[in-house]
N, C-alpha and C positions, 0 to 999 in steps of 0.2 A: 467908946470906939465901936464902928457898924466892922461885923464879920466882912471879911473878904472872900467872894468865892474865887479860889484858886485852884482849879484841880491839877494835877499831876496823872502823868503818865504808869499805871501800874500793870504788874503780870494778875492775870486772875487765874488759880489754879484750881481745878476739878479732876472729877475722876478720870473725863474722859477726855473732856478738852482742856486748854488753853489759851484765855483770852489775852491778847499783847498788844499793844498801841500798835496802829497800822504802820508799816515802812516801805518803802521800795523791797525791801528782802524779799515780802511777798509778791511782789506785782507775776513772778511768773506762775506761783501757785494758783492765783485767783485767774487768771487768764486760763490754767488747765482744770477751774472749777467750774469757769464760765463755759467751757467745749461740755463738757461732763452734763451739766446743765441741760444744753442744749439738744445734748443725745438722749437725757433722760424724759427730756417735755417730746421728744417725736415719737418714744415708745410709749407714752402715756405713765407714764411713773409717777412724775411730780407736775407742776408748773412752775417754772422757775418765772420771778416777777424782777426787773430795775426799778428801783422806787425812784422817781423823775419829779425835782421840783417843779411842781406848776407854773413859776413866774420865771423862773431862768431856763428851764429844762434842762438843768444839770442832773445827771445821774446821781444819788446822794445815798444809796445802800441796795441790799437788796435781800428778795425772802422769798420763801419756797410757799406752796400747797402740796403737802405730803397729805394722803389719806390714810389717818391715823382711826380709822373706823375700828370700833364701837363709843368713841370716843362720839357724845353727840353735842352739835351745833346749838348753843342754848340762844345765841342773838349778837346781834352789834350794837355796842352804844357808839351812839355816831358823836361824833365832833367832843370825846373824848380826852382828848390829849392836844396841849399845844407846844407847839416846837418853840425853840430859840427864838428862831427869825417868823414867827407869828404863824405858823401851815397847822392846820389844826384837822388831825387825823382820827381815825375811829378804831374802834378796838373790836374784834371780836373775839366770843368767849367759847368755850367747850366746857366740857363736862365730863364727870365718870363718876355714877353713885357705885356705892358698896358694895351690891352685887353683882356690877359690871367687871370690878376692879379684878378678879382673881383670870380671866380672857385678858384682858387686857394688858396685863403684866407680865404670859406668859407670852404674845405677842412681843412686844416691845424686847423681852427677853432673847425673842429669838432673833430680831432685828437689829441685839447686841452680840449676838455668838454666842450665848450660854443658854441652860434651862435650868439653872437654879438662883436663887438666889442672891446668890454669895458670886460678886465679880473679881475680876484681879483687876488694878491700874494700869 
């Protein structure tokens, strides 16, 4: 007998977030992430992106360009990845060698509220 793929619905839990199948619960969260968004791309913070199917133009996710510098841009492999319904995306990669890592961690650290190590959940 061929596996069936069947996925289900699950909680993914971390330290900081929370991943949960999408519901209407959220629809008004993500509507005061979409304002937030767009106050952060006019002051130059991020670029908030809709990722827009090509053949339908539906809206279908969507992702930021934070500038996580010293973090460097090593390339894109194009045509990377391909979706479900055949849309076939590209990835790009970063980097951080080992004697980048010790700036870099106190950054990110600080863009979590602490400067050590050791976080609380």
């Amino acid at each position: 007998m061929e596996p069936v793929f069947d996925p289900q619905p699950v909680v993914l839990r971390g330290r900081y977030v929370r991943l949960e199948p999408l519901s209407q619960t959220h629809a008004a969260d993500i509507e005061q992430l979409i304002a937030e968004a767009v106050v952060e791309m006019a002051s130059g913070a991020q670029i908030p992106f809709a990722m827009v199917h090509a053949r339908s133009g539906d809206a279908i996710g969507s992702t930021r360009y934070l500038d996580l510098r010293p973090a460097h841009r090593e390339g894109v492999l194009r045509r990377s990845f391909i979706l479900w319904d055949g849309f076939v995306r590209d990835s790009v990669y970063f980097s951080i060698v080992d004697d980048e890592w010790p700036a870099v961690k106190q950054r990110l650290l600080s863009m979590l509220g602490t400067s050590s190590g050791e976080t609380s959940p």
